[in-house]
N, C-alpha and C positions, 0 to 999 in steps of 0.2 A: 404520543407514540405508544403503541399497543408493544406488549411483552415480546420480546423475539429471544431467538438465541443467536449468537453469531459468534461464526469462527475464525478468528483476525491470523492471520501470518504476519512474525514478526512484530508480536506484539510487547515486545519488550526494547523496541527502537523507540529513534526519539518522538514520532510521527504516530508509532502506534500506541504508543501511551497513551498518550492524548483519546486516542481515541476507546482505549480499554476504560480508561476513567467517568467517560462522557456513558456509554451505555451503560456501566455497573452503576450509575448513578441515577439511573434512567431503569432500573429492576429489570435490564436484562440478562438475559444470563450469555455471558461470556467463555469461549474458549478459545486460547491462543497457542501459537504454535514456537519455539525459540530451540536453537542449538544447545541454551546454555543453561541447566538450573540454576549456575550460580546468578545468572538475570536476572530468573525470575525471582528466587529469593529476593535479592536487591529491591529489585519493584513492588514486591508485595511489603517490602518494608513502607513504602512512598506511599503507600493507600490510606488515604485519609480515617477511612471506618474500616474498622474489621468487620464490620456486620456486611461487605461484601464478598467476603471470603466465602460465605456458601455457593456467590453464584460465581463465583474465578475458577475456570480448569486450565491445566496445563497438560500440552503435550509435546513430550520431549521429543525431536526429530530435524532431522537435518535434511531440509527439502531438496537438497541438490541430491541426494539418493535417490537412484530409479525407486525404491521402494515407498517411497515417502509417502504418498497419497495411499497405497495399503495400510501403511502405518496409521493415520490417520483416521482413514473405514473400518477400520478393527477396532479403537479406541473408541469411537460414534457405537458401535455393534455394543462392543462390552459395556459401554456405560447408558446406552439407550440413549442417548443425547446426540441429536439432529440438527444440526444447524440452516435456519432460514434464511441468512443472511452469510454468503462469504465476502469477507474483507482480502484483497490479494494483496499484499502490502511488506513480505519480504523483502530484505536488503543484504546485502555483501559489501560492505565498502573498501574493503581490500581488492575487490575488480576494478578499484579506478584506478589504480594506481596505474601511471605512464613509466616508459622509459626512454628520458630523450626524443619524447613529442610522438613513442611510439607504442600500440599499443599489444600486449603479447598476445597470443594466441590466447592463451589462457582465460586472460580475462575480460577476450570477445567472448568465448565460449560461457562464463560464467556469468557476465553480468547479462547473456542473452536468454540462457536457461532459465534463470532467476526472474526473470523479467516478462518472459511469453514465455517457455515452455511449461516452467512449473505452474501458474495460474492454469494453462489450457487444462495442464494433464488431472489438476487437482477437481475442475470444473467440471470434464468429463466423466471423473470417477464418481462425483455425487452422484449425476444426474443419470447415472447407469446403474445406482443401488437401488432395489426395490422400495429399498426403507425412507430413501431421500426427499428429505422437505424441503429443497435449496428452490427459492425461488428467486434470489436478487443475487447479484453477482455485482461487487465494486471492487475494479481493479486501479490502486494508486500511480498514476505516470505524474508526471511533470513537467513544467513550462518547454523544459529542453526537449519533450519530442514534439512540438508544434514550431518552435522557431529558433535558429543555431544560436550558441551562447557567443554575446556582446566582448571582444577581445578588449576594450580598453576597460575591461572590470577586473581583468586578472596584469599581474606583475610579470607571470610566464605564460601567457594564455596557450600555448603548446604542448605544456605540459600540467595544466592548475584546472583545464577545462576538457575532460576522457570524452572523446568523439563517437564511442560506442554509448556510453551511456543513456546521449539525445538519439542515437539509432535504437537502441533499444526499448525505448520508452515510445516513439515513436509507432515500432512494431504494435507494442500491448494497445495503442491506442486502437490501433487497425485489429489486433483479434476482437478489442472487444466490440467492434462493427459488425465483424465477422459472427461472432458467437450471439451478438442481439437475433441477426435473421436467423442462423441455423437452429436456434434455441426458442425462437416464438413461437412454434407450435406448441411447447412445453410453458408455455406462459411464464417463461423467467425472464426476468430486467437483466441487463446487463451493461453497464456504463464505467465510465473511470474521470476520475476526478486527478486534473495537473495544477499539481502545486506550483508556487512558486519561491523564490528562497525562504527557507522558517529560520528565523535568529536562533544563536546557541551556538553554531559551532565555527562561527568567524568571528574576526577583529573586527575593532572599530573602524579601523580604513578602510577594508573590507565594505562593512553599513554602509559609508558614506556616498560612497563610488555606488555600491549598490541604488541605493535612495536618490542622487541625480541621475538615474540611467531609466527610474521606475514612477508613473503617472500619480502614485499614492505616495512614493518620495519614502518609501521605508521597505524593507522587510516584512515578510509577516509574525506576527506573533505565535506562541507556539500553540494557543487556544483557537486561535483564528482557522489554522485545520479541522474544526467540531464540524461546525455550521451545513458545511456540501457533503460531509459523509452520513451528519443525522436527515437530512433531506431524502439524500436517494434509499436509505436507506428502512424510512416511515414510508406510509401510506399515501401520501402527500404526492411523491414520487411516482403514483401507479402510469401514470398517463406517459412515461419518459422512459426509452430505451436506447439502444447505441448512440449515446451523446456522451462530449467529453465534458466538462462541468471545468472550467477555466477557473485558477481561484490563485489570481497570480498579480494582485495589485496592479492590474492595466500594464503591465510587460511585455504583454505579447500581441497589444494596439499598434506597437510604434516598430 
């Protein structure tokens, strides 16, 4: 892989770790985007070498702000650092939350902003700065926007399994169809990669139910997220645009 820069959103989740670690180890230079210093401190405790701390930036900002992507083009402008590669990979997990199989207004609206609005409006604002090097665009969906989630995996599946979520994710997968054509003339990639469940933040009974419902019989591991994002991500990838990149242990076969 040739040197890039790239600017992950939410790069302090459990998803975008993985992926922060994988290019800093790979001498690119990273920047990511978190509500929270005290994350990022936390994370950069996790970092194997300090000698990647020259190429780690941080930028403080809270992408459900209309402002957010200014915030952003201001930070690229003052530090002269452009990123070639955006990762869309934000998360809220407090929008899943249900109430009685129902879901509030609220966290339609936030887990759909979060999910297409902010990618579109963040994608747009590169590729309108003079200064913009953004050639590849990967935006993170997952298995639940290609096919509804399996009710006898959940104990309340009414409430254990947010129906906006898979509409959500669904959406992003369609912008980023959308934004492959609109955006060819400008010779930028545009694709997203659907995960499937990554181990960590369920039980064991959880796994098992999981693993007889799924053709690989497991979860994925949390390294197992590298592989489809260093892909689309290298040169390797030039020939591939509005595609979704399935990475879901045969889940979404059956």
């Amino acid at each position: 892989m040739m040197a890039k820069t790239l600017l992950i959103t939410g790069g302090t989740g459990k998803v975008g770790k993985q992926f922060v670690k994988f290019f800093l180890s790979q001498q690119c230079k990273v920047v990511i985007t978190s509500r929270s210093n005290l994350n990022v401190l936390e994370f950069l405790e996790q970092l194997d070498k300090k000698e990647y701390l020259d190429s780690f930036h941080f930028i403080q900002v809270d992408l459900e702000d209309k402002s957010a992507a200014n915030v952003i083009i201001k930070w690229c402008e003052q530090n002269e650092t452009w990123p070639d590669v955006l990762i869309n990979n934000a998360r809220n997990i407090d929008y899943l939350k249900m109430e009685n199989g129902y879901v509030p207004y609220e966290n339609w609206h936030g887990e759909f902003n979060l999910d297409v609005i902010v990618p579109y409006n963040l994608t747009m604002k590169f590729i309108s700065h003079t200064q913009s090097i953004l050639k590849n665009v990967i935006n993170i969906s997952s298995m639940y926007g290609i096919v509804p989630p399996n009710p006898s995996l959940y104990e309340d599946f009414h409430n254990q399994s947010p129906i906006h979520y898979g509409v959500a994710k669904a959406a992003l997968i369609h912008l980023t169809k959308e934004l492959s054509v609109r955006l060819s003339d400008r010779k930028i990639q545009v694709n997203t990669i659907s995960f499937g469940g990554v181990e960590g933040r369920v039980n064991e009974d959880f796994k098992k139910k999981y693993g007889r419902l799924c053709p690989m019989g497991r979860m994925l591991k949390e390294e197992e997220v590298i592989g489809a994002v260093q892909f689309l991500a290298s040169d390797y990838s030039a020939g591939i645009t509005g595609h979704n990149l399935v990475v879901d242990g045969g889940w979404s076969v059956w």
